[in-house]
C-alpha positions in Angstrom: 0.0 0.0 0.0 0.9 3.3 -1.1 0.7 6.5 0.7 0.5 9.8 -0.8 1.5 12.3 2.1 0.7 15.9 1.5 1.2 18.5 4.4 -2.2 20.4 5.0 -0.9 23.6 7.2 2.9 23.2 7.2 3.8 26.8 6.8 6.7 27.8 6.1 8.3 24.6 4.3 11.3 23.1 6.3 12.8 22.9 2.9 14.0 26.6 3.1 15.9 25.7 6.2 14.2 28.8 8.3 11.5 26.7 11.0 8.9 28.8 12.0 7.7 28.8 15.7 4.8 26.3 14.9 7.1 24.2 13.1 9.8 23.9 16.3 6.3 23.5 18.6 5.8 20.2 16.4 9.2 18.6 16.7 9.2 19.7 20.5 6.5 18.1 21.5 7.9 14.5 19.6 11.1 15.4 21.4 9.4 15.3 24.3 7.4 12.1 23.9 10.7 10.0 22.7 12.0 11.9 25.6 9.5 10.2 28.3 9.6 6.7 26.3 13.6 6.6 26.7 13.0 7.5 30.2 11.1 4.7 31.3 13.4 2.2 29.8 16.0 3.5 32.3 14.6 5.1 34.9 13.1 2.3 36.7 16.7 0.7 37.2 17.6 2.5 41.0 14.0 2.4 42.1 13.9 -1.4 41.7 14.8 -2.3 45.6 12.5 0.4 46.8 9.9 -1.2 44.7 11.1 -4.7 46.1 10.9 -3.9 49.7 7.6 -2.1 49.4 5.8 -4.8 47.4 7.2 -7.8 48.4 8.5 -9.0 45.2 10.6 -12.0 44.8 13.4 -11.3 42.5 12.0 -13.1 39.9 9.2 -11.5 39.7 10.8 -8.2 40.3 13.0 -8.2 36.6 9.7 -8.3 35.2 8.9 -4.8 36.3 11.6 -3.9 34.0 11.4 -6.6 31.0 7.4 -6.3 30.7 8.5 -2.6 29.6 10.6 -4.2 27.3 7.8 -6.9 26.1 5.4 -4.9 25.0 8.0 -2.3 23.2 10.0 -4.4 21.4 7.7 -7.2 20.7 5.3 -4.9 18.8 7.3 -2.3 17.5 7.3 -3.3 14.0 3.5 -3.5 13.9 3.2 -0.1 15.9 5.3 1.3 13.1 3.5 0.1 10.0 0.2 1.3 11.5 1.3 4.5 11.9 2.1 4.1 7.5 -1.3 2.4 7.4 -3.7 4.8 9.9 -1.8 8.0 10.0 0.8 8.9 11.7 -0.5 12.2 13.9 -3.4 9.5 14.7 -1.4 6.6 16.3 0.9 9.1 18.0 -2.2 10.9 19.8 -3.9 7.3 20.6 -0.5 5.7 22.0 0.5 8.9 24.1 -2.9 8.9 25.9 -2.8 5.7 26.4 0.7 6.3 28.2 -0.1 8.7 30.5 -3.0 6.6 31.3 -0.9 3.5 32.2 2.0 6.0 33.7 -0.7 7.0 36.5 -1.7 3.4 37.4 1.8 2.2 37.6 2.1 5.4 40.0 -0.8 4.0 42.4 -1.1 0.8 42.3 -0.2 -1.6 45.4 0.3 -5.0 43.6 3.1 -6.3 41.7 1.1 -8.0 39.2 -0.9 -4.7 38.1 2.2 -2.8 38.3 4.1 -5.0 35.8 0.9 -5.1 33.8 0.9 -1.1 33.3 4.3 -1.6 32.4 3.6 -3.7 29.7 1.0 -1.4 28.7 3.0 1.5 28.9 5.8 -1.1 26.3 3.1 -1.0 23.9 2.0 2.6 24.0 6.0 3.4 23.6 6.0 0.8 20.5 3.2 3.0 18.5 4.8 6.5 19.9 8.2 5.8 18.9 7.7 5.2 15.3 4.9 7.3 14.5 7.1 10.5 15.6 10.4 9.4 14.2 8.3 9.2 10.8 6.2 12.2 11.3 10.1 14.0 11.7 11.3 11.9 8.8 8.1 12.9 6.7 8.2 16.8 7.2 11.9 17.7 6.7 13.4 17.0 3.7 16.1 14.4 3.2 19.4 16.5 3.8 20.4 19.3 6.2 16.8 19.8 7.1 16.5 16.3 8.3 19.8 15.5 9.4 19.4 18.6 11.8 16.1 17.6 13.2 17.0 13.9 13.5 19.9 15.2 15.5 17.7 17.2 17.9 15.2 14.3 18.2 17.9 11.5 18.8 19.2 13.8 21.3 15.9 13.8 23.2 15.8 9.8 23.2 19.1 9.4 24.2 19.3 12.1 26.9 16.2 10.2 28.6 17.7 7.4 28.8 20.9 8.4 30.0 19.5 10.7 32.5 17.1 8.2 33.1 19.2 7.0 36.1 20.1 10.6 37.5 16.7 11.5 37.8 15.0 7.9 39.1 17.7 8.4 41.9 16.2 11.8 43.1 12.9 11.0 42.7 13.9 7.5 44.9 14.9 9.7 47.7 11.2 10.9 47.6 9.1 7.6 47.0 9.3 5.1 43.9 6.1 6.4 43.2 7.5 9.3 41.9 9.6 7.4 38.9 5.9 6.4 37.5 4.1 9.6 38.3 6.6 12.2 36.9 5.8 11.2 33.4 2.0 11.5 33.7 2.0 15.9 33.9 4.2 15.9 31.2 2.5 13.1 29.0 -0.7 15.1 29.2 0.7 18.5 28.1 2.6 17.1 25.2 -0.8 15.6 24.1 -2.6 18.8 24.6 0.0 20.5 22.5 0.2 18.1 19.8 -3.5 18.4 19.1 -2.4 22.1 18.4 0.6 21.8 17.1 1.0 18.4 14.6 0.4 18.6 11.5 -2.7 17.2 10.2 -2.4 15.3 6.6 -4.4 14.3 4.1 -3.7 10.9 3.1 -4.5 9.1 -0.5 -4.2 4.9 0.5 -4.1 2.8 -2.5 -7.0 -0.1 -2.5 -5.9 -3.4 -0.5 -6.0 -5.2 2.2 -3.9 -5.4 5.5 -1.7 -8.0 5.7 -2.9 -9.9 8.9 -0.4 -13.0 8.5 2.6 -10.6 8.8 1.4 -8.5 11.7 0.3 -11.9 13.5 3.4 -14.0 12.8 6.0 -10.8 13.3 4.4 -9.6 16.5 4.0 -13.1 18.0 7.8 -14.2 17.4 9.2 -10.8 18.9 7.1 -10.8 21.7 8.1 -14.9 22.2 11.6 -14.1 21.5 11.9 -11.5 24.4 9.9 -13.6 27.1 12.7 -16.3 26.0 15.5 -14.4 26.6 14.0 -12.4 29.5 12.9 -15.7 31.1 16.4 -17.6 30.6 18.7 -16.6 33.4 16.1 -17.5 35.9 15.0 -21.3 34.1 18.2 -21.9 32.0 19.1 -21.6 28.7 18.8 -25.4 28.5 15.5 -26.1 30.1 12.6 -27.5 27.9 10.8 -24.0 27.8 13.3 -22.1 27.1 13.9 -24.5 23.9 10.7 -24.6 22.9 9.6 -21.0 23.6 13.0 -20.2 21.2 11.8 -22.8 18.8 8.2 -21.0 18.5 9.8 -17.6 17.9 11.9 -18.8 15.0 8.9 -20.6 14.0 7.2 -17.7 13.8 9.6 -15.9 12.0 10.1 -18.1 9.0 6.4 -18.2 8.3 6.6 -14.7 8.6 9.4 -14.5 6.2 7.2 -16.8 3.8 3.9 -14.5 4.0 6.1 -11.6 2.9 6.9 -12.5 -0.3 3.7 -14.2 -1.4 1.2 -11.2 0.1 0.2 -8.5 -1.9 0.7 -5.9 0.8 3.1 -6.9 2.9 3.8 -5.7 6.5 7.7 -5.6 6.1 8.8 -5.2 2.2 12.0 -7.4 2.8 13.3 -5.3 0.0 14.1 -2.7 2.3 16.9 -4.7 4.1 18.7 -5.0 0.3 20.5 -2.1 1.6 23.4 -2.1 3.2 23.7 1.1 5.1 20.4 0.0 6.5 21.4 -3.1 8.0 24.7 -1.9 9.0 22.3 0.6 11.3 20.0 -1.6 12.3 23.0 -4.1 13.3 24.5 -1.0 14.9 21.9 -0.3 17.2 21.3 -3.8 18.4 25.3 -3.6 19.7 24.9 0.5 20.8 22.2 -0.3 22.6 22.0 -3.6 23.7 25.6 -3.5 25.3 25.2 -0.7 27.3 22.1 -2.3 28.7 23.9 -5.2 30.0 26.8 -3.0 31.2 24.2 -0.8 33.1 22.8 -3.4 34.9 26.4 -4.3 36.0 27.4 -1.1 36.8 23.8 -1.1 39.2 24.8 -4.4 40.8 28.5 -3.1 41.4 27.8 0.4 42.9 24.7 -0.6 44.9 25.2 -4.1 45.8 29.1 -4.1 46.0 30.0 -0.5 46.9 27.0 0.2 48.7 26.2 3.5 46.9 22.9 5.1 47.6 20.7 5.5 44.6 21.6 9.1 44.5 25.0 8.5 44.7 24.7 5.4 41.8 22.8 7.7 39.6 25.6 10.9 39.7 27.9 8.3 39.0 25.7 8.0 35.5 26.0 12.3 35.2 28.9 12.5 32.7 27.8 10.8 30.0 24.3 11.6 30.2 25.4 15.6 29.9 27.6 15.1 27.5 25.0 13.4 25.6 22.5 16.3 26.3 25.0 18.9 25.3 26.4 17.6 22.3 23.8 15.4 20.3 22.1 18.2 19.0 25.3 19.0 17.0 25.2 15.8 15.5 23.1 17.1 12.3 25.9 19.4 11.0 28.5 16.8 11.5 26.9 14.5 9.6 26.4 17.1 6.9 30.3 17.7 6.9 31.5 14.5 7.3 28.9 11.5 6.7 27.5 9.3 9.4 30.0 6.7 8.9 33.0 8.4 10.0 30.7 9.8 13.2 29.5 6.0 13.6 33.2 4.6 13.4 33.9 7.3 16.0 31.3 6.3 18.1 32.2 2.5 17.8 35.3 3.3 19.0 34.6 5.1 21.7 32.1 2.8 23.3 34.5 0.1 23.4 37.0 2.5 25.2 34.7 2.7 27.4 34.0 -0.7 28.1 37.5 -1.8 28.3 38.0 1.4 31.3 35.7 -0.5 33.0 37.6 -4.0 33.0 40.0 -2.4 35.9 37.4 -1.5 38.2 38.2 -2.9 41.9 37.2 -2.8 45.4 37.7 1.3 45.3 37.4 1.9 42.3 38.8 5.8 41.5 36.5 8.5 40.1 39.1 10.2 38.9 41.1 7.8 36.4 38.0 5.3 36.1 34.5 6.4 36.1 34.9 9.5 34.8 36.9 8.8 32.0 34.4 5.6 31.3 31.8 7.3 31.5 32.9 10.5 28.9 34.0 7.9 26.3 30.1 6.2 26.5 28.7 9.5 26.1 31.0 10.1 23.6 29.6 6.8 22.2 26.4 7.7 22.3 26.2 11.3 21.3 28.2 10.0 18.4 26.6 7.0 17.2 23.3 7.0 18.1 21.9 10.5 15.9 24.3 9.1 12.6 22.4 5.7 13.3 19.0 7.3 12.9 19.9 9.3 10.2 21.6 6.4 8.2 18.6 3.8 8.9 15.8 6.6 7.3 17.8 7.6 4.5 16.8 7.1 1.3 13.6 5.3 2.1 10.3 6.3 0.8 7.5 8.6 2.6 5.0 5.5 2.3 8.0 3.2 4.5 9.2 5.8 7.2 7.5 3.9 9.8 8.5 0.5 9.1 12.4 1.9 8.5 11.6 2.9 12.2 10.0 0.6 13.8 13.0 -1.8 12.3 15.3 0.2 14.0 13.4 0.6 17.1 13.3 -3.0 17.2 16.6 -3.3 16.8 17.4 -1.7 19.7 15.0 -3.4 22.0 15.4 -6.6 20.9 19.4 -6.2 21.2 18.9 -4.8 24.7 16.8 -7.9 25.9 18.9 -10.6 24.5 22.4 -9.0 25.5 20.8 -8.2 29.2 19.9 -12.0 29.1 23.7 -12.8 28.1 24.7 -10.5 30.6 23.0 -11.5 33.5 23.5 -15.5 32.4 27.5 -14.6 32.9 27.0 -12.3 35.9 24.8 -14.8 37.8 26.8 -18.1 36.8 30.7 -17.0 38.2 31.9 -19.1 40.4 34.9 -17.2 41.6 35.2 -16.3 45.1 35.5 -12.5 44.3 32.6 -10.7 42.9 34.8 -8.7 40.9 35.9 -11.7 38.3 32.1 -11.6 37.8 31.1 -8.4 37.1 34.3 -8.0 35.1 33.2 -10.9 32.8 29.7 -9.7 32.5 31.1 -6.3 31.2 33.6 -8.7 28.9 30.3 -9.2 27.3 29.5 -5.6 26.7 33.3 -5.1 25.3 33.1 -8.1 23.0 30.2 -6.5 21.4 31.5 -2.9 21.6 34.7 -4.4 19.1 32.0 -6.0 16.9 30.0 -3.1 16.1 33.5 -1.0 15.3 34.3 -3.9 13.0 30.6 -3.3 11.0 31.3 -0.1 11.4 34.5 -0.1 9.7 32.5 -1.7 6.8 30.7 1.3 6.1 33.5 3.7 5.2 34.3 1.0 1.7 33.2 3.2 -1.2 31.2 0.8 -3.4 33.1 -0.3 -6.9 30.4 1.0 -8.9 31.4 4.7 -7.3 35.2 4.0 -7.7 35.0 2.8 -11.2 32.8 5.9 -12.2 35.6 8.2 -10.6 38.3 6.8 -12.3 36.8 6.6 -15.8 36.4 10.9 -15.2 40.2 10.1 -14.2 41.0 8.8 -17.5 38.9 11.0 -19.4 40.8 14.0 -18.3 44.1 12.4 -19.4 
C-alpha cells in the first residue's frame, strides 16, 4: 500500500531551512514524547529495591517490572510502526501517548506487583506506536538532507538524553518515593498531548486499495514478543530447560512463516526489499550492539555500585551524570557533522569510543577511583552515544520512501529493544553463573560481554567507510577522461 503524504498547514516549508515557531512547537513536543519513552526504559533501574521492599517482590518477579517494559515495546514495535504508514501517523501518536499517560498514573498508584508489571507492559506497547509514529512524522516533514539531518539530531538527542539521565533522575525521585519514577511522566504526558493536538500537522492521506496484511502482523508480532519472554525468562530457568527451547523454537517458527507471508502477500507488512540495503542493516546491526551492550553494562554497573560498593541511589545515579550531559550537550550537533563528514566516519567514531569505554571498565576494583576510572568511562560512553546514536538514525531513514518511514523505524526501534533484551539475558546469564570467590571476576566478565560487542560493532562499522566499486570505477573513468 501506497501512501501519498501531502502537508495540509505546514507553513513555512522546512525545505528553506528557516522553521517557523509552529514548526519547532511540532518537533518539541515529539522530542518530548521520545524523551518520556527513553526514560522509562532506564529510569526504573535504581528504584527497583524500593519497589522490592515495598511490594514484596521476589526477585524473579521483580525483573519483570523492567522486561514487561521491554515486552510490549519491542515485541510490537514493528507493527506499531506500519500502523502509523497504514492509519496515519498524527493518529497513532495521539492514541499511544494517551494511552501512556493513562498507564504511567496506574503504575504510579497501584499496590500490587502483578498490576504494576501489567501497566508496564501497557506503557511497552504505548512506547511501541509512539516511537515510530514520531520518528516518521520527523522523517516525513523535513526533507532528506540538512533539514533532516538537523532535526534527526535534535530528536535523537531527546531519546538518548532520557535514557541516560534516566538513572540521574529515578535516583532523586527514589529519595522521595518510587512512586514518583511512574508519576513524573503523567504531567508531562498530558501536556505534550494537549499540544500536539495544536501543534501536529494534520495530513491528508491518499491509501491505494488493499488489504492489510494480517499473517505478517500476527506471525512478526507473536515471534518478537516470544523471543523477548525467552530471553527475558532464561537466566532464571536456563538456557537449557525444555521451555526455554521450545519458547526459542516457537519464535523462530514464527519468524520463518513470517518471512514466507512476505513475499507471497500483496501488501506486505515488512517489504524485505528494504533490508537489500546495506547502510540499513549496518544501522539496524548498529543499534542492536549500541544499545544492547550498554544495557547489560548498566545493569552491572547497578549491581556493582549498589550491591558491592554500597552507593545510595543518589549516589549510583551521579555516577551516571557524565555521559548523560555530555549526551544532552552535544547530540544536537550531530546534524551538522553528519552534513560535513557523513555518518559513517561519526559511527566509526562512536564505535570506537564505546569500546574505550568498556574496556575502562575492566579495571574497576574494590575502590574503584572517580578520577582515572569512572569518569573517564563514563565520557567515552557518552562520547559513544552522542556520536553514534543521531548518525544511526539518520543512516537507517535515508533514502527510504515517505509511504515506509515507519516501518524503517520501527525496524530500527526494534533493533534496539530486541538487542537490549537478549544482551541483558547474556549479561545477567555470565553475571549470575561466576563461580569465583571474588565478585569482581564476575562483574568483570559480564562487562567482557558488553566489550566483546562494543569491538564487533567498530568492525561493522568499519565496513561502512568502503566506497562501493560502482562509485570507484565511475571516478576513475572521469580520471582517465581527463588524461
Amino acid at each position: 500500500m501506497h501512501l501519498h503524504v501531502v502537508l495540509a498547514d505546514m507553513i513555512p516549508s522546512s525545505n528553506d531551512g528557516r522553521w517557523d515557531a509552529r514548526l519547532w512547537a511540532a518537533l518539541t513536543v515529539l522530542c518530548a514524547v521520545v524523551f518520556l519513552d527513553a526514560l522509562d526504559v532506564s529510569m526504573v533501574g535504581v528504584a527497583l529495591p524500593s519497589i522490592q521492599a515495598d511490594l514484596g517482590l521476589s526477585t524473579s518477579s521483580l525483573q519483570w517490572v523492567v522486561s514487561g517494559y521491554v515486552l510490549g515495546y519491542g515485541g510490537l514495535l514493528l507493527l506499531g510502526g506500519r500502523t502509523a504508514d497504514l492509519l496515519g501517523r498524527r493518529r497513532v501518536f495521539l492514541v499511544a501517548l494517551a494511552v501512556f499517560a493513562v498507564a504511567s498514573l496506574l503504575g504510579g498508584l497501584v499496590s500490587d506487583g502483578t498490576l504494576l508489571i501489567a501497566a508496564r507492559f501497557v506503557k511497552g506497547i504505548s512506547a511501541a506506536f509512539t516511537a515510530p509514529a514520531a520518528l516518521s512524522i520527523i522523517t516525513t516533514t523535513f526533507a532528506e538532507g540538512p533539514a533532516r539531518n538537523r532535526a534527526l539530531s535534535i530528536f535523537t538527542a531527546s531519546g538518548a538524553s532520557g535514557f541516560s539521565l534516566g538513572l540521574v533522575i529515578s535516583g532523586f525521585l527514589t529519595e522521595l518515593g518510587w512512586r514518583w519514577t511512574f508519576l513524573m511522566p503523567v504531567p508531562v504526558a498530558i501536556i505534550a498531548l494537549v499540544a500536539a493536538l495544536k501543534f501536529l500537522p494534520k495530513r491528508r492521506e491518499e491509501r491505494a486499495e488493499g488489504g492489510y496484511d494480517l499473517i505478517g502482523a500476527t506471525t512478526i508480532t507473536g515471534s518478537m514478543l516470544l523471543l523477548v519472554f525467552a530471553v527475558v525468562e532464561a537466566p532464571e530457568v536456563g538456557w537449557g530447560s525444555v521451555r526455554t527451547i521450545a519458547t526459542l523454537a516457537a519464535a523462530v517458527a514464527l519468524l520463518v512463516v513470517f518471512v514466507l507471508a512476505e513475499q507471497r502477500v500483496k501488501h506486505p507488512l515488512v517489504r524485505l526489499g528494504i533490508l537489500r540495503s546495506g547502510p540499513i542493516v549496518r544501522a539496524n546491526l548498529g543499534l542492536v550492539i549500541l544499545f544492547g551492550s550498554y544495557v547489560g553494562f548498566q545493569f552491572v554497573a547497578m549491581q556493582y555500585f549498589q550491591n558491592f560498593l554500597h552507593w545510595s541511589a543518589l549516589e549510583t545515579a551521579l555516577a551516571f551524570l557524565p555521559a548523560g550531559l555530555l549526551v544532552a550537550v552535544t547530540s544536537t550537533k550531530m546534524g551538522s557533522l553528519a552534513d560535513r563528514f557523513g555518518t559513517a566516519r561519526l559511527i566509526v567514531i562512536g564505535s570506537a569510543a564505546l569500546a574505550a569505554g568498556y574496556a575502562f571498565f575492566l579495571r574497576l576494583d574494590g575502590a574503584p577511583s572517580l578520577a582515572t576510572l569512572i569518569i573517564p568511562g563514563m565520557v567515552l560512553l557518552g562520547i559513544a552515544f552522542a556520536l553514534s546514536f543521531p548518525s544511526l538514525n539518520i543512516q537507517a531513514t535515508n533514502g527510504v520512501a515517505d509511504d515506509e518511514q515507519g516501518l524503517a523505524s520501527g525496524l530500527l526501534n526494534t533493533s534496539g529493544q530486541v538487542g537490549g533484551a537478549v544482551v541483558l539475558a547474556v549479561v545477567t546469564a555470565v553475571l549470575t553463573s561466576t563461580t569465583s570467590a571474588d565478585p569482581i571476576d564476575g562483574f568483570r566478565a559480564a562487562i567482557t560481554v558488553s566489550g566483546i560487542l562494543g569491538l564487533v560493532g567498530l568492525v561493522i562499522a568499519l565496513t561502512g567507510l568502503r566506497r562501493p566499486r560502482t562509485a570507484v570505477a565511475i571516478e576513475d573513468e572521469k580520471v582517465l577522461e581527463t588524461v
